[in-house]
C-alpha positions as CSV (number, residue, x, y, z in Angstrom):
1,X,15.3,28.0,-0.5
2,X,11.3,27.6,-0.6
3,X,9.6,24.6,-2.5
4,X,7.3,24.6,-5.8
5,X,5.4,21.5,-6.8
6,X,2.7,21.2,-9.3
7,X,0.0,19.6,-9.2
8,X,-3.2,19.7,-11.9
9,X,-2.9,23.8,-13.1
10,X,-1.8,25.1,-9.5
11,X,2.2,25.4,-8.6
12,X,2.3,25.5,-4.8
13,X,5.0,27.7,-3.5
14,X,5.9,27.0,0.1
15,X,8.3,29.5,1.5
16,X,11.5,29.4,2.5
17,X,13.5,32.3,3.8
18,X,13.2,36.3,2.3
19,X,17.1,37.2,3.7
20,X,15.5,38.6,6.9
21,X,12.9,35.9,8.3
22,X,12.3,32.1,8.4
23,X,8.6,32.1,6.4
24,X,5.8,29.3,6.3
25,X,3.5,30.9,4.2
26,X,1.9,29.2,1.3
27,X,1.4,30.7,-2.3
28,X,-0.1,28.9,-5.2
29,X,0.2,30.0,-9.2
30,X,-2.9,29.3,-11.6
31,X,-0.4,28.5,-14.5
32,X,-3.4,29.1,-17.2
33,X,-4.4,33.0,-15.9
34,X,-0.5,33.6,-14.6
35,X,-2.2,34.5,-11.2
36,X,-0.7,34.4,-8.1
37,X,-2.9,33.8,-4.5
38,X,-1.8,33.6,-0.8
39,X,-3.7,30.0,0.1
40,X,-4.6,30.5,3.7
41,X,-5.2,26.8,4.9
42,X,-6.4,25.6,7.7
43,X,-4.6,22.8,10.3
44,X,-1.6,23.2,11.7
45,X,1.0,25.0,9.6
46,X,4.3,23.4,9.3
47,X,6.6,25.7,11.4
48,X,8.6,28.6,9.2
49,X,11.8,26.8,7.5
50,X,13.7,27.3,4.6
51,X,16.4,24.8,2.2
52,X,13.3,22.1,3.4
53,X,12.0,19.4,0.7
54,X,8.7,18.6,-0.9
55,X,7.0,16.1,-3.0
56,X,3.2,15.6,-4.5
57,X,1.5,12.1,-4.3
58,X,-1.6,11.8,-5.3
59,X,-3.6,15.7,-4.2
60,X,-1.2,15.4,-1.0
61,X,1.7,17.9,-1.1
62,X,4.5,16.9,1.9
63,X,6.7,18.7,3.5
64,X,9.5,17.7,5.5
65,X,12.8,18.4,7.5
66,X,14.7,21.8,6.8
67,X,16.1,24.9,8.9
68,X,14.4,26.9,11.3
69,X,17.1,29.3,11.7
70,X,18.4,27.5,14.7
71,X,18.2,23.9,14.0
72,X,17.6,21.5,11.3
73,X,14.8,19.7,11.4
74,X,13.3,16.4,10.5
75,X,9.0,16.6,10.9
76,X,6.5,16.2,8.3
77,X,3.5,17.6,7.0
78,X,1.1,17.1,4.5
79,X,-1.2,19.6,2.8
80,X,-4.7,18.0,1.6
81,X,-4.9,20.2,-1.9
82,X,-8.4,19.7,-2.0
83,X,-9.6,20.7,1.4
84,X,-6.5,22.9,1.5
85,X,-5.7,21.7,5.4
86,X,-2.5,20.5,6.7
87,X,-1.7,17.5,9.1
88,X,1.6,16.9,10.6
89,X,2.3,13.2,9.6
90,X,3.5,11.4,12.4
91,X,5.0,8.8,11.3
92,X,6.7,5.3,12.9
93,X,9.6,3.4,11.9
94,X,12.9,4.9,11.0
95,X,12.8,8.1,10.7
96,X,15.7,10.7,9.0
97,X,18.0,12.3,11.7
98,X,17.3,16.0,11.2
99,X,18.6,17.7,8.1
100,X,18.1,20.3,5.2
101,X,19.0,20.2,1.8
102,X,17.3,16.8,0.9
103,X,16.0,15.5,-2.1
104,X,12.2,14.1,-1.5
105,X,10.7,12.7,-5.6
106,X,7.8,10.5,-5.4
107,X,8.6,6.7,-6.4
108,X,5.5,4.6,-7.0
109,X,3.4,6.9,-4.4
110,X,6.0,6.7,-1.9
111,X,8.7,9.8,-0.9
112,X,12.2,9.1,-1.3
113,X,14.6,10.6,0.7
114,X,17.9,11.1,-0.4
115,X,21.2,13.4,1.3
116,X,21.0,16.7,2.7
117,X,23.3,18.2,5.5
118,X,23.2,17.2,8.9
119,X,24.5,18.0,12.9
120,X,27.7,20.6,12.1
121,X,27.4,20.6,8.7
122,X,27.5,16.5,8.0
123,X,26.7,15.5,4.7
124,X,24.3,12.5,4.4
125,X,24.4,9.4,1.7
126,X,21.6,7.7,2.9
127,X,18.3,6.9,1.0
128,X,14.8,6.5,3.1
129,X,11.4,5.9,2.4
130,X,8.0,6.9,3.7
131,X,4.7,4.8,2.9
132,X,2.2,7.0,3.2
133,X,0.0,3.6,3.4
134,X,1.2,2.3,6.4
135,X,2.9,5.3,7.6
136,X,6.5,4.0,8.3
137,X,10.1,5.1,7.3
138,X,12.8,2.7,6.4
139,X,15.9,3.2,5.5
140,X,16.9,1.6,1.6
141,X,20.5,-0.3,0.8
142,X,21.7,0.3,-2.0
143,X,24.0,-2.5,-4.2
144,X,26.4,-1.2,-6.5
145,X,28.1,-2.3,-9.9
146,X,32.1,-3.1,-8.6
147,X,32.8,-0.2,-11.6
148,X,30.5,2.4,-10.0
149,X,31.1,4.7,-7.0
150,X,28.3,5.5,-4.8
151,X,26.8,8.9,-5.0
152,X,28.6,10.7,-2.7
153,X,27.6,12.6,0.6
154,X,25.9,16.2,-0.3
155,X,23.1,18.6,0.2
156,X,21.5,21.0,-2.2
157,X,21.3,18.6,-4.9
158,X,18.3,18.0,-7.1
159,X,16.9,14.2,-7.9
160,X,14.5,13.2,-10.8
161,X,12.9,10.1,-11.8
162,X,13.1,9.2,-15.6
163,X,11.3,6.0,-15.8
164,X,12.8,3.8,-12.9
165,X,16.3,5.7,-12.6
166,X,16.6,8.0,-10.0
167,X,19.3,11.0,-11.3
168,X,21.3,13.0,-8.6
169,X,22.6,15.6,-9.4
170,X,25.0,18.3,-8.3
171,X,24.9,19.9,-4.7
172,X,27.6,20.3,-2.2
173,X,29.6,18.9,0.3
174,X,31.1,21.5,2.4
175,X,32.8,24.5,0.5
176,X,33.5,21.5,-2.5
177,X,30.7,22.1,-4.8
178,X,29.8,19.1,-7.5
179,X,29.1,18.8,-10.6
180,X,28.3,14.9,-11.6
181,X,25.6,13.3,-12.4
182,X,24.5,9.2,-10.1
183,X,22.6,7.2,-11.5
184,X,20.4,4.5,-9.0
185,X,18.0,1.7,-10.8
186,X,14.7,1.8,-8.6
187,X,13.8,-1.2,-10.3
188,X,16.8,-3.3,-11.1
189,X,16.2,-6.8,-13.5
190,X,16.9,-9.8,-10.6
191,X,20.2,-11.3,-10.1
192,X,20.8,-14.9,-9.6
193,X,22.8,-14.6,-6.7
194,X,24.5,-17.8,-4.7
195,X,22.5,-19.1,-1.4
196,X,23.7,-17.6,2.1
197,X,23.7,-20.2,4.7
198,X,20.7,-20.6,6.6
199,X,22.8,-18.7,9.9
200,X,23.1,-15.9,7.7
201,X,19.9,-16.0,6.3
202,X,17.8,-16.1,10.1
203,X,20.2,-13.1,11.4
204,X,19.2,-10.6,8.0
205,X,15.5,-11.8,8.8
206,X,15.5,-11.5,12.5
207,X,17.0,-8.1,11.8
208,X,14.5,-7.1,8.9
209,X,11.5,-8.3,12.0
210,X,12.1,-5.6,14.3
211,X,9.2,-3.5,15.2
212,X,7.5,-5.8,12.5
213,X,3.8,-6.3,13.0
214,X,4.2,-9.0,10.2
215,X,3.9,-12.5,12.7
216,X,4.1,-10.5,15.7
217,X,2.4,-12.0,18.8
218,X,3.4,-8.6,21.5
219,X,3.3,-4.8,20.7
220,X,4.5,-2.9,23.7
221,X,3.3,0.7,24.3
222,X,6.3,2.7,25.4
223,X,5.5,6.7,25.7
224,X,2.0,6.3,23.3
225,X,4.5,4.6,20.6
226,X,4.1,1.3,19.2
227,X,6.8,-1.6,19.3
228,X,6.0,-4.7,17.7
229,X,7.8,-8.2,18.8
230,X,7.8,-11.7,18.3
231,X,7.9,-13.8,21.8
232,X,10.0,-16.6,20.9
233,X,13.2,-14.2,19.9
234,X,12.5,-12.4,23.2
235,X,12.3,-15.3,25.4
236,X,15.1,-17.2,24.0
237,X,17.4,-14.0,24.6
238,X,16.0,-12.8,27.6
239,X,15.4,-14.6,30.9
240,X,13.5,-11.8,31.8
241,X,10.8,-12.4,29.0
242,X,10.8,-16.0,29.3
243,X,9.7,-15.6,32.8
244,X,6.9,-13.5,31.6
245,X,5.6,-15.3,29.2
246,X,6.3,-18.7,29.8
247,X,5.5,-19.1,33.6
248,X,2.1,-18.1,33.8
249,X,2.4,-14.7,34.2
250,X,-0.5,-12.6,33.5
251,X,1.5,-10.4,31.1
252,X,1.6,-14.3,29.4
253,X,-1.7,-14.0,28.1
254,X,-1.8,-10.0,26.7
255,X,-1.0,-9.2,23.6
256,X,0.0,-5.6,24.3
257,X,2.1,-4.7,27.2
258,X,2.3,-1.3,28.7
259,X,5.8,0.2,29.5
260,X,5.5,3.7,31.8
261,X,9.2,4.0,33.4
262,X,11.7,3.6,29.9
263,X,11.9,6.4,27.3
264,X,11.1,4.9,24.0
265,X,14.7,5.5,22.0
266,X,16.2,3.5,25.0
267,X,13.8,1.0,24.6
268,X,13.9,0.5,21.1
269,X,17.8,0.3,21.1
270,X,17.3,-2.1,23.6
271,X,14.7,-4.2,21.3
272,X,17.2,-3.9,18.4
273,X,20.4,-5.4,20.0
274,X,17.8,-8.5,21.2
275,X,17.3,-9.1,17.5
276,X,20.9,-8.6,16.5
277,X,23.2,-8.2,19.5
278,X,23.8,-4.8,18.2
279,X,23.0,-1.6,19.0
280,X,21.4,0.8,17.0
281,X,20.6,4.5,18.1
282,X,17.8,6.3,15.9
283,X,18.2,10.1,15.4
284,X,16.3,11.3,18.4
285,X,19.2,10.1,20.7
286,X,21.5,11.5,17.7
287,X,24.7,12.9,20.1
288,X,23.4,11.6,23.4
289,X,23.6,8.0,23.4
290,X,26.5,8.0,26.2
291,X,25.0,10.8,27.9
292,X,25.4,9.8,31.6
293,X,21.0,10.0,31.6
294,X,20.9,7.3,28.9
295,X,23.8,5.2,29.8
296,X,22.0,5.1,33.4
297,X,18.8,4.1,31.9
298,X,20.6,2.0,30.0
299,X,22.1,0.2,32.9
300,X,18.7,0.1,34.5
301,X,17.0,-1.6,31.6
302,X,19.5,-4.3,31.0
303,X,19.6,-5.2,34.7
304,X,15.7,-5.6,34.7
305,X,16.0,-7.3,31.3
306,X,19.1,-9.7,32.6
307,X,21.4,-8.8,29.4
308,X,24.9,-9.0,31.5
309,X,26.1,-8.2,28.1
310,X,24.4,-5.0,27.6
311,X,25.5,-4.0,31.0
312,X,29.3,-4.7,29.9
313,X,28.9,-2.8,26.9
């Protein structure tokens, strides 16, 4: 369950497990003298793993998620093959709930994230990507022909990319192991589609605004983290945020506003259903968003904020 990715006339090896220990030792493979050598980088080391996933763009080789012989895990790291150092990426956005078994291939200098096996064994379907140019997740939809399934849930599958279709194939869901072969267009010819109406137009691109800095006039700082908003969608949902930046306040004239007493998950679910009066919990509250701590917090916020219908839910 270790990695191998090439890259000019090295293949780096990144362990996984050797049936006794998790490893995080790195190996590389001159593939012109058949020599192997232990690369001893410097940085910090991505912690030991094994069944993680890896992907070269560019000299960068990444690293992410995996298991650590107690829990999956969803961080990544990136090895600089030149200056052989590694950096733990850490990245905003929406980033994968913890897993192993994952595809990661490299689409147009971007990792794409596909599956892998979850909390008690759950089998993902999902497809992410990380930019390593603005260094942000985001989750992918995926439209598919009426005649064709969607891949189905699994881990331990492979993915490669021949031209702009993206092949998945194999793995496992549970004991069920597969054996087809999906098929997903990266780059799909446009379709002429019919107009939405313009309600359902402004709710898909309120929804595709949040923590947008694209036209946003407020980022918040909640726990060092960055939240970017748009003061007219807060003000006209909140009466709390119309008092602050429509009367004068001095908070009326920042552009960055510091919040010290809210934990960022809460906050940010708290930002989402103001943009879509939904709620949406990201994997670091994955299991624990109706904790009695978080609903608590949760009560707190919405009765600073004024959502009565936050506090109902």
């Amino acid at each position: 369950m270790h990695t191998a990715d090439a890259i000019g006339k090295e293949i780096f090896v990144f362990r996984g497990g050797n049936g006794k220990d998790y490893l995080n030792d790195l190996h590389s493979l001159n593939v012109d003298q058949l020599r192997w050598e232990k690369v001893d980088a410097k940085g910090l080391y991505p912690p030991q793993r094994a069944n993680h996933s890896s992907a070269i763009i560019k000299h960068n080789l990444y690293i992410f998620g995996g298991w650590d012989g107690t829990k999956r895990l969803n961080d990544l790291f990136s090895l600089n093959t030149i200056t052989l150092e590694w950096t733990e990426v850490l990245a905003e956005g929406s980033i994968p709930s913890p897993r192993a078994g994952m595809s990661l291939t490299n689409l147009n200098d971007k990792l794409l994230l596909f599956g892998g096996s979850g909390h008690s064994a759950l089998c993902y379907d999902d497809l992410q990507i990380y930019d390593p140019e603005t260094n942000r997740w985001c989750s992918k939809e995926v439209m598919y022909k009426k005649e064709k399934k969607s891949p189905q849930a699994r881990a331990g599958h492979s993915t490669n990319l021949a031209g702009t279709r993206l092949f998945i194939i194999g793995g496992s869901y549970g004991p069920n192991y597969l054996k087809d072969v999906s098929i997903i267009d990266t780059d799909p010819p446009p379709k002429i589609e019919i107009k939405k109406d313009s309600k359902e137009n402004l709710l898909e691109n309120l929804r595709s605004k949040i923590n947008d800095p694209q036209y946003s006039d407020i980022k918040f700082i909640v726990e060092g983290r960055e939240f970017y908003a748009h003061k007219i969608v807060l003000s006209l949902i909140s009466e709390h945020f119309q008092r602050m930046f429509c009367s004068g306040m001095q908070e009326s004239k920042k552009s960055e506003i510091i919040i010290d007493d809210v934990s960022y998950p809460i906050f940010s679910s708290i930002m989402h259903f103001l943009y879509t009066g939904e709620f949406e919990f990201g994997a670091e509250m994955e299991g624990q968003e109706h904790s009695l701590e978080h609903l608590h917090e949760f009560l707190r916020l919405s009765d600073r904020y004024i959502l009565n219908e936050v506090k109902m839910y």
